[in-house]
N, C-alpha and C positions, 0 to 999 in steps of 0.2 A: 613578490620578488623572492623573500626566503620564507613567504610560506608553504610550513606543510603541515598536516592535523598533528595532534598530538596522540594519536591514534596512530598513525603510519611512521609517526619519529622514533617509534620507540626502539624501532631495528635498524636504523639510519643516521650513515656517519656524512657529516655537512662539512664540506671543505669550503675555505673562504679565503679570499685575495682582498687587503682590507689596508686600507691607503687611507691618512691623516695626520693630525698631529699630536705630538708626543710633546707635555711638556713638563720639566724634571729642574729639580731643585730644593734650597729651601727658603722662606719667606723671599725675601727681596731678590736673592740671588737664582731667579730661575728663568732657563731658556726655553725654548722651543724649536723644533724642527719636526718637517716633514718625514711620516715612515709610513713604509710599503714592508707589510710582514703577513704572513700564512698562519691559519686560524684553523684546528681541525675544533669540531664540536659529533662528539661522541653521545649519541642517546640512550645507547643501550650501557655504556660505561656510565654515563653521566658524568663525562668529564670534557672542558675547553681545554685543547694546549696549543699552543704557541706563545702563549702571553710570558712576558718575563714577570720574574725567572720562571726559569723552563719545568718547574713543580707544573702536573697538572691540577686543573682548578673544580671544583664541583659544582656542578649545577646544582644548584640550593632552588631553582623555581621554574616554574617551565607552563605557561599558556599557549594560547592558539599564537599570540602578537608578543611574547616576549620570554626571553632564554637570561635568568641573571643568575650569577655564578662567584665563589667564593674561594678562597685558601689561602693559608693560615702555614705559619714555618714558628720558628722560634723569636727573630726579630722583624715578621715578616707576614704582611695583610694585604689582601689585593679583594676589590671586590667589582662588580660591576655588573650592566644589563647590555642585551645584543636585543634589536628590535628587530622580531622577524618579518615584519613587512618592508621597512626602510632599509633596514641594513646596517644602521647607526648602533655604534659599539661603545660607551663611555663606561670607564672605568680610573678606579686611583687605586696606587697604589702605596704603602705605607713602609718603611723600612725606618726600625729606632736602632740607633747606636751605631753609625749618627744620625738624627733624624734628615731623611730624607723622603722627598713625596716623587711621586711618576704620576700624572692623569692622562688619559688616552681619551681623543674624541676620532671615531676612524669611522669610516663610510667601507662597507665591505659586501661583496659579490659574491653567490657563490659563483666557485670553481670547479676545474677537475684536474685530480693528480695529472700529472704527465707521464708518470712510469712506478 
């Protein structure tokens, strides 16, 4: 599905349309909803952006079957893996002062720009 060698990704930017669920809070108090958001993944940058916040992220590891990626702000950690045969994207995110968590479980396709 989003495979490609790690040989031919190196010059290759992967757009992704990537629908699941998003859920945000802290201990007890946390919700969940469905989100549909756009995922560029940059090999030649080695960088994921869409993910919030909108800092791009680094890819920290890169196989034939898996893309995991990092970044880091001041009160501010996001990490995660994109599996590139499935598609499945899980990632948390960290934010202290005040503590707050985001974890994303999302199912994602690639795409193609529109314009």
């Amino acid at each position: 599905m989003l495979g490609l060698s790690t040989a031919h990704a190196a010059d290759e930017t992967l757009t992704l349309a990537c629908k699941g669920k998003e859920t945000s809070g802290v201990a007890a108090r946390k919700s969940s909803e469905v989100i549909n958001i756009g995922i560029v993944v940059d090999f030649q940058k080695k960088t994921v952006v869409g993910l919030e916040p909108t800092t791009p992220l680094t890819i920290d590891g890169l196989t034939e079957t898996t893309i995991s990626f990092v970044g880091q702000e001041a009160d501010w950690h996001m990490s995660g893996t994109l599996d590139r045969v499935t598609g499945s994207l899980v990632a948390t995110s960290i934010r202290r002062n005040p503590d707050f968590m985001v974890s994303l479980d999302l199912q994602c396709k690639p795409t193609q720009r529109m314009f």
